[in-house]
N, C-alpha and C positions, 0 to 999 in steps of 0.2 A: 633856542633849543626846542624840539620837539617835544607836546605832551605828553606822549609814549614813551617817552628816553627818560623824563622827570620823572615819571613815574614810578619807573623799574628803580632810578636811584634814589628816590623818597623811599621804595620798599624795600632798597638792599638799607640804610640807614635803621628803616624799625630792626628788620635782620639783627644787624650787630648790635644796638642798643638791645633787646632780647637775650641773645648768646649773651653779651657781657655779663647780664645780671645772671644768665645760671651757670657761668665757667666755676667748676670746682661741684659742681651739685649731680647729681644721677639725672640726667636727660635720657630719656628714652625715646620720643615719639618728634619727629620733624614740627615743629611750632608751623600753626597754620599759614602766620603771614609769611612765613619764609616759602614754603610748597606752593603760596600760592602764585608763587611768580612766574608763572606758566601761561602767556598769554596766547591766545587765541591767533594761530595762525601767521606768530614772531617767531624769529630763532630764540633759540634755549638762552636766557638771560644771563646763565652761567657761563657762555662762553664755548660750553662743549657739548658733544652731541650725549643723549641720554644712550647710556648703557643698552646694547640689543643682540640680538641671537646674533650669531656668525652668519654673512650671504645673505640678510633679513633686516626688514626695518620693524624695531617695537613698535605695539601699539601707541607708548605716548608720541613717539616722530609720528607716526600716519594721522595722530589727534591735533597735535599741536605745529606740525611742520611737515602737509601732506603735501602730495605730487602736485597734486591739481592745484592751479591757480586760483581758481574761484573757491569763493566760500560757499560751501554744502548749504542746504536747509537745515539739514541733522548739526552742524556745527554750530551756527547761529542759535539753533534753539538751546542746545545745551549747553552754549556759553551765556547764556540766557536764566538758564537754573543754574548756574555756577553762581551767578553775580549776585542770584536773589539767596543762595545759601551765604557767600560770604558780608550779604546788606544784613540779612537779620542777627546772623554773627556777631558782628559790628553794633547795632543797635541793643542786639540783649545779652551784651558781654558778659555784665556782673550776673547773669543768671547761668548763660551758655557754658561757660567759661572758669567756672568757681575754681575749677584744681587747674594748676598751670601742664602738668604734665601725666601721660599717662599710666598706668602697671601691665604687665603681661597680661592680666587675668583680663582686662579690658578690649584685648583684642581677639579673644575666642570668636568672636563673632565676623572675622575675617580670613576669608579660606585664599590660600595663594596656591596658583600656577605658574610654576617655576619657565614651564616648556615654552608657555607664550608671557610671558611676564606680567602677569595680572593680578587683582585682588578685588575676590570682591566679598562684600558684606553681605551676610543674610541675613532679612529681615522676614520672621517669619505669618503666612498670612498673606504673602508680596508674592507667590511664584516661587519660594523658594527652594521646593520638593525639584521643580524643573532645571532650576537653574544649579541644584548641589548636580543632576543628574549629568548638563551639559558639562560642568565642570569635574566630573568623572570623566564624560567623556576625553574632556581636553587634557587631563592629566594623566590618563591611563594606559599611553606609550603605545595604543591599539589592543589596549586588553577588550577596550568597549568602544562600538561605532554610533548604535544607536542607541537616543537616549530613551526614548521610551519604553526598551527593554529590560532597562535597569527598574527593578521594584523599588516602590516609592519607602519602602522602610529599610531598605538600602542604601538607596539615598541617603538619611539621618542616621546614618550608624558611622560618628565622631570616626573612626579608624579610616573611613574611606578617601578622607579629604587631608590634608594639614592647611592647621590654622597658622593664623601670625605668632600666637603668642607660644608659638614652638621653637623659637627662633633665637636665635643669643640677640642683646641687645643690639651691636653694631649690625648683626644681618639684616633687624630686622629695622632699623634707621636705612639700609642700604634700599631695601626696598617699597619701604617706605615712599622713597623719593625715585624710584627708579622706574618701578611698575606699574601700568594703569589701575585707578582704585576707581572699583564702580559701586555700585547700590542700586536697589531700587522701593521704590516708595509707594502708600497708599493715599488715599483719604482717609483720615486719620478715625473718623467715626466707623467708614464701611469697614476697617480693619481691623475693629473692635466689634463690633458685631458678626462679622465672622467667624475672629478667635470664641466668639461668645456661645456662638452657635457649631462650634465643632467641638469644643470643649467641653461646656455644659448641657446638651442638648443629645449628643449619641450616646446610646451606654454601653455602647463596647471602651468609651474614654475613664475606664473605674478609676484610673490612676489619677486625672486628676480629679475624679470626683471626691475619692478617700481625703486626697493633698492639702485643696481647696474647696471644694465643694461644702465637707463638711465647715469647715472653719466659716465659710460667707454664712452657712444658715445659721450656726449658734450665734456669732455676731449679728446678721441683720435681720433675723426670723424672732417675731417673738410669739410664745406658746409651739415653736417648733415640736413634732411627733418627736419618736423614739428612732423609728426610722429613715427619720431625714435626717437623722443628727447624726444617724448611723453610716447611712449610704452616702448624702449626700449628690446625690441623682439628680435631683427637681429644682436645683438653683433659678429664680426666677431672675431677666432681665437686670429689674430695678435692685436686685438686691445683690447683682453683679456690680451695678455702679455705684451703689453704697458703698459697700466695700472697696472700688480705686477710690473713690473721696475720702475714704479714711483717714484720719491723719496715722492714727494706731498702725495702720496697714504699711504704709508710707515709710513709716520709724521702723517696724518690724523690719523687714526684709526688701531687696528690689522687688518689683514687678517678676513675673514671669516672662521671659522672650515673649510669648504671643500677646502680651497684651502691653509691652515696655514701649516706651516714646522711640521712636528711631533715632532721637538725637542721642540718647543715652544708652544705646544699643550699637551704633555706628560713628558717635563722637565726630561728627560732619564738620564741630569747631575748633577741633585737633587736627582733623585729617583731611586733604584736603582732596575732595572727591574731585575725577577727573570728570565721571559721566553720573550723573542721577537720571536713571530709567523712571518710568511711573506705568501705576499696572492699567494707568486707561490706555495708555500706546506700547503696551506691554512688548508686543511682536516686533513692531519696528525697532523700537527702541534696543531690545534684545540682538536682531538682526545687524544693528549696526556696532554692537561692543564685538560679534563674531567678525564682521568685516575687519574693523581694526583689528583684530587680533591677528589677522588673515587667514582665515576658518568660514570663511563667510560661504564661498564657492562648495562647501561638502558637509558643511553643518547650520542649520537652524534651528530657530526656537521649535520646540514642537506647540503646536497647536490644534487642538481640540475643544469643542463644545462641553462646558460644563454647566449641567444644568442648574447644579444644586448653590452655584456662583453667589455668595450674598452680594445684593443690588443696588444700588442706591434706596428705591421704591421700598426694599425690604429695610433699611436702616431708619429709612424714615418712620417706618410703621413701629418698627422698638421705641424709638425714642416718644412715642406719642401715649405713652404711660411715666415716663419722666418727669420728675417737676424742675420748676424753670429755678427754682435754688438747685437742684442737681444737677439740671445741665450746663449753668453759669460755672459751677464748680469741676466738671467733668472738664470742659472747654478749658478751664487756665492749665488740668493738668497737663491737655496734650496741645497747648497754643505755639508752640516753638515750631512742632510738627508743622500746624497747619499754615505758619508764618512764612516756614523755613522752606518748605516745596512748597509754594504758594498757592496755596490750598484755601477758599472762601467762609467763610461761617456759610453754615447747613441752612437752607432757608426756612428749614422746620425747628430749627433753635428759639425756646424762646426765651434767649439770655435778660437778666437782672441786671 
């Protein structure tokens, strides 16, 4: 018997041992081993072809069951981040994995396009002002062609888009497993330095200055003025990363999206992502979710020069006020991140 064949039937057995144990219980979300049965350029392990427009192939048939005989570059590589998201899955179960199942409120953070059957997560700090904007585009029936016309705080205005957790349970099981799911990802430090410096650092951001600002200086400022306490304006770096090592902080409340793990924002060991984009191959990577989608011929990423880009050079330069108990500490909060898209320790780390 072929190792291909064992395989699919070693993974439909986890399958049913799985279901068995939650028949009777409120399932919400596709269990990871089951979605992941979507091999790389096999027919659909189900038996049947995935659910697609009328006269059209979905994006997952062009992903997982395209015309072309040969295997793409673009396919290899992201069956590639597929395998490293579902190894470190596997390896850091009891951490990745703690709740067996999801709630609606969990899935705000994925926007569905019904037109071309897609979903994708935003993670914000990742592209994701561009990619709410593309995904206007694609949902908007030709209300909008270009995306760079759409204003960026249009973009983030929740009414523009719908999310998953809009959805009745079975709809959202339905497409769950029907619709390509993508994401895209950072290096987990430069995308903390970012959020750090668009956050803390313009003060047209009063909002979160008031939010958090003030809160990180009373906590990690000591003989803080009257008017730090007040504005909260002048949060420095290190007393940014004080506050995520908090435990107090931690217990208090989640993270904020811009500064929340991407596992825990886009639950990658729930769900099982068809494509993970990454913001170093931002363009391509982008260009090829629109190909599949078949939007590729009249829509592109847009691309421009952004100066103000935090850099690697500039990540490194923050963390070099750091101490090395902080950054050993900063590093376990976001190590799944940097496990999980395989992302290297920073070579300016100087972990304990």
């Amino acid at each position: 018997m072929k190792p291909a064949l064992l395989e699919v039937m070693r993974m439909n057995r986890i399958c049913r041992m799985v279901l068995a144990t939650c028949l009777g219980s409120f399932i919400l979300v596709i269990f990871y081993f089951q979605s992941m049965l979507h091999p790389v350029m096999r027919r659909n392990p189900f038996g049947v072809d995935i659910c697609c427009r009328k006269g059209s192939r979905s994006p997952l048939q062009e992903l997982y069951n395209p015309t072309q005989l040969e295997l793409s570059n673009a396919a290899v590589l992201h069956q590639m981040r597929r395998d490293q998201v579902t190894d470190t899955c596997r390896a850091n179960s009891a951490v990745s994995r703690k709740r067996r199942v999801l709630t609606p409120n969990d899935l705000k953070h994925l926007v569905v396009d019904e037109d071309h059957e897609l979903i994708y997560c935003y993670v914000p700090k990742v592209a994701c002002t561009n990619w709410k904007r593309l995904m206007m585009v694609l949902t908007g029936r030709g209300k909008y062609s270009d995306p760079m016309e759409i204003p960026a705080n249009e973009a983030h205005v929740s009414a523009n888009l719908k999310t998953l957790n809009q959805y009745s349970i079975p709809e959202i099981n339905h497409r769950l497993k029907s619709y390509m799911k993508f994401l895209f990802v950072r290096e987990p430090f430069e995308r903390l330095v970012s959020a750090y410096r668009n956050k803390f650092t313009q003060k047209y951001n009063t909002s979160f200055h008031k939010r958090y600002g003030t809160k990180i200086i009373k906590r990690q400022r000591k003989n803080a003025t009257q008017e730090a306490l007040r504005k909260g304006d002048d949060v420095k770096f290190e007393e940014f990363v004080a506050y995520l090592i908090d435990p107090h902080t931690q217990r208090e409340e989640p993270f904020n999206e811009h500064w929340q793990t991407v596992y825990s924002l886009c639950h990658p060991c729930h769900i099982h992502y068809d494509l993970v984009g990454k913001y170093e191959t931002l363009e391509e990577d982008s260009n090829y979710v629109l190909q599949l989608a078949g939007v590729g011929s009249y829509l592109k990423f847009p691309t421009y020069a952004k100066s103000t880009r935090t850099t690697d050079e500039m990540t490194t330069e923050f963390f070099q006020n750091i101490s090395s108990e902080h950054q050993t500490q900063l590093y376990e909060v976001y190590k799944l991140d940097f496990l999980m898209f395989n992302y290297s320790v920073p070579s300016y780390l100087k972990l304990e």
